[in-house]
mmCIF file of the C-alpha atoms, coordinates in Angstrom:
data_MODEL
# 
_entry.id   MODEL 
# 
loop_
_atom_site.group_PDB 
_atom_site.id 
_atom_site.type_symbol 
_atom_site.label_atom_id 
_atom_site.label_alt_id 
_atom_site.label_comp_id 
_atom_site.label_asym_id 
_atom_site.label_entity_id 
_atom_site.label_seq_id 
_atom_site.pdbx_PDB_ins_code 
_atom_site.Cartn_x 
_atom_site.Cartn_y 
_atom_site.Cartn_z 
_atom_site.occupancy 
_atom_site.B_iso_or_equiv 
_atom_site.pdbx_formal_charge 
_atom_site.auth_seq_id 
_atom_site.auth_comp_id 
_atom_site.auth_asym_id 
_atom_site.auth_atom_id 
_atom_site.pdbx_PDB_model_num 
ATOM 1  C CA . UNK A 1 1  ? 0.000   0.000  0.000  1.00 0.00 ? 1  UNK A CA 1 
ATOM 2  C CA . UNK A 1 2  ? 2.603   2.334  1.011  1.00 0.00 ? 2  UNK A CA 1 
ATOM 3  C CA . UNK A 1 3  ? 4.703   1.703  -2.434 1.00 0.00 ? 3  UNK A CA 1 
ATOM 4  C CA . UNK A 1 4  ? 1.810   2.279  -4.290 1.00 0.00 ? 4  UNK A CA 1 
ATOM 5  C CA . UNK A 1 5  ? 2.041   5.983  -2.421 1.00 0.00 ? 5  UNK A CA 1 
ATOM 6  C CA . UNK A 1 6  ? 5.318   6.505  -2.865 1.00 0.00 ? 6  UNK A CA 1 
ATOM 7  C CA . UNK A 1 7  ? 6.542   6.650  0.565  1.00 0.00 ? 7  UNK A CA 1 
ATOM 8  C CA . UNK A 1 8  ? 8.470   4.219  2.672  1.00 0.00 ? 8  UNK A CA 1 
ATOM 9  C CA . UNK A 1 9  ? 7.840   2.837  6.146  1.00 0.00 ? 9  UNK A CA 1 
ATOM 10 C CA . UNK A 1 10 ? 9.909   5.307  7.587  1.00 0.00 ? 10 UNK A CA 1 
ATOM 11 C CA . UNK A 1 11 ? 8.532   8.483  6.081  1.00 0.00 ? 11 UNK A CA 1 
ATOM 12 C CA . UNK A 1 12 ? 4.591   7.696  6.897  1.00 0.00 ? 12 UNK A CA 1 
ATOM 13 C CA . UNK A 1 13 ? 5.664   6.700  10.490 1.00 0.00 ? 13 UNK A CA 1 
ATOM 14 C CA . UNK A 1 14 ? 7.417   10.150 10.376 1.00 0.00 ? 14 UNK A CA 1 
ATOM 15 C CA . UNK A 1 15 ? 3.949   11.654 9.241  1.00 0.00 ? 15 UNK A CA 1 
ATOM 16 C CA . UNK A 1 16 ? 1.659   9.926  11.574 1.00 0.00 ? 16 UNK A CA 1 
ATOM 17 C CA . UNK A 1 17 ? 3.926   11.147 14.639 1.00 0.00 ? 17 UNK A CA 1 
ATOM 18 C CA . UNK A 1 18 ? 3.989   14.912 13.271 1.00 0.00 ? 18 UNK A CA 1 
ATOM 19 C CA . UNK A 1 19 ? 0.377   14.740 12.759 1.00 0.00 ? 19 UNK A CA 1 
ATOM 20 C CA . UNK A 1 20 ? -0.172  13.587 15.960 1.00 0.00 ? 20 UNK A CA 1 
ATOM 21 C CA . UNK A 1 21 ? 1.769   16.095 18.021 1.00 0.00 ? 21 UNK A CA 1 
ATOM 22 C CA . UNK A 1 22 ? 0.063   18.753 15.424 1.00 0.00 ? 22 UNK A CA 1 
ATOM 23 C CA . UNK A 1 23 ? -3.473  17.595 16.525 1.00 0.00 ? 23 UNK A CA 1 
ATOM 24 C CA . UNK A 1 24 ? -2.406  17.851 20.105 1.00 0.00 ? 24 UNK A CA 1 
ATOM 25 C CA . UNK A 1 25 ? -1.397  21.010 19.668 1.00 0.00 ? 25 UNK A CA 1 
ATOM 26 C CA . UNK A 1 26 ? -4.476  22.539 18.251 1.00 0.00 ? 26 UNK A CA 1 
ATOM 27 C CA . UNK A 1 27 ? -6.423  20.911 21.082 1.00 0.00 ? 27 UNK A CA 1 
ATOM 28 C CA . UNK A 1 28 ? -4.760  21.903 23.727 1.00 0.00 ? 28 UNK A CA 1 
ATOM 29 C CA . UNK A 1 29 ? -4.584  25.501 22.068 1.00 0.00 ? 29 UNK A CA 1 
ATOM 30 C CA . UNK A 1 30 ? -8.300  25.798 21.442 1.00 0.00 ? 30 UNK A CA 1 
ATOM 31 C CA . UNK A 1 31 ? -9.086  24.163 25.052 1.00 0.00 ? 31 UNK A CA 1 
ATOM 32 C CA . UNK A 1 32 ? -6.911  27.024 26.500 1.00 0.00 ? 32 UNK A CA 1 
ATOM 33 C CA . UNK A 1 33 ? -8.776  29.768 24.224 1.00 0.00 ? 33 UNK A CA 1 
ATOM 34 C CA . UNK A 1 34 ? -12.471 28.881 25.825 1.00 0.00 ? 34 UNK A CA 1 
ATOM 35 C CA . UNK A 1 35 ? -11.047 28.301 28.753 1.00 0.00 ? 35 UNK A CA 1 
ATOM 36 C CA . UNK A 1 36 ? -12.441 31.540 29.938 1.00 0.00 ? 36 UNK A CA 1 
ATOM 37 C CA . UNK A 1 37 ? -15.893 31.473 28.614 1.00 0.00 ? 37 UNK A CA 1 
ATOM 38 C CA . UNK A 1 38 ? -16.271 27.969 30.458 1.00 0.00 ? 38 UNK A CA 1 
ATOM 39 C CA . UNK A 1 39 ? -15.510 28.958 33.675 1.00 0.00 ? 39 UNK A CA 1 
ATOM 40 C CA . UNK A 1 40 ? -17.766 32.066 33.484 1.00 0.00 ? 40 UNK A CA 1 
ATOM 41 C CA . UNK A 1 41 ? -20.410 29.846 32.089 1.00 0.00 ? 41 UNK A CA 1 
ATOM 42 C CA . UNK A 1 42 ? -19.643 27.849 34.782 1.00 0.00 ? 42 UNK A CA 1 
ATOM 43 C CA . UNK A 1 43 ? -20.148 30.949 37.715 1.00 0.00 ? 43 UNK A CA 1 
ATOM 44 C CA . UNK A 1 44 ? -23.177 31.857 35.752 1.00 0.00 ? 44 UNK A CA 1 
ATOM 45 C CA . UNK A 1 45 ? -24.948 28.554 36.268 1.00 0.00 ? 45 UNK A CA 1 
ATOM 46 C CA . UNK A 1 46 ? -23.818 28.311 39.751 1.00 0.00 ? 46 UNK A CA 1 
ATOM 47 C CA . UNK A 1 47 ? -25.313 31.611 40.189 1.00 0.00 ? 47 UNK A CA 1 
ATOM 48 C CA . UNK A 1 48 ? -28.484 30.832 38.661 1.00 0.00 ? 48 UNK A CA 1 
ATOM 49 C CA . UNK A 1 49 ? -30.281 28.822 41.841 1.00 0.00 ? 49 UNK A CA 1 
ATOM 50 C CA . UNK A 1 50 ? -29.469 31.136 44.454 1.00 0.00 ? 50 UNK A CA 1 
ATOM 51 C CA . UNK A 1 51 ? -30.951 34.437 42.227 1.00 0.00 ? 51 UNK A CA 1 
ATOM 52 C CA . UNK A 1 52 ? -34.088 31.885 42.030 1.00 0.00 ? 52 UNK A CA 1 
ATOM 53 C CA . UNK A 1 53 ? -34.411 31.587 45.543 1.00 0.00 ? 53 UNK A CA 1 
ATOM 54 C CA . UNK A 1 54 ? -33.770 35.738 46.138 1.00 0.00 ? 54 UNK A CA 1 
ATOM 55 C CA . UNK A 1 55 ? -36.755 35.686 43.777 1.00 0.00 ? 55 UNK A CA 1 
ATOM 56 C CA . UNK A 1 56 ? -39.089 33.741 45.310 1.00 0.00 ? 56 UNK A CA 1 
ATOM 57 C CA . UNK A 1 57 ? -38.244 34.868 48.856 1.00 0.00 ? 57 UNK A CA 1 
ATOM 58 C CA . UNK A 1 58 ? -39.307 38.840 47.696 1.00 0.00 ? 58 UNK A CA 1 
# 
């Protein structure tokens, strides 16, 4: 399969390991990017039963 690409053993093991680390980059790049908006969604729906209660009490 691999001849029929042109590419030895070597190289696509090569590939597969770049990709890899590539992939984990973006993730961990794009998990550190909404990092912020999940926590404040976080507080906000943490927040959200005790305004209820203020409500209710008033």
């Amino acid at each position: 399969m691999l001849e029929e690409l042109g590419i030895s053993l070597s190289t696509a093991v090569f590939m597969l390991i770049a990709l890899y680390f590539v992939i984990k980059w973006a993730v961990r790049n794009a998990i550190d990017e909404s990092r912020h908006e999940i926590e404040q969604a976080v507080r906000e729906a943490l927040k959200e039963p005790e305004d209820e209660e203020d409500e209710e009490d008033e």
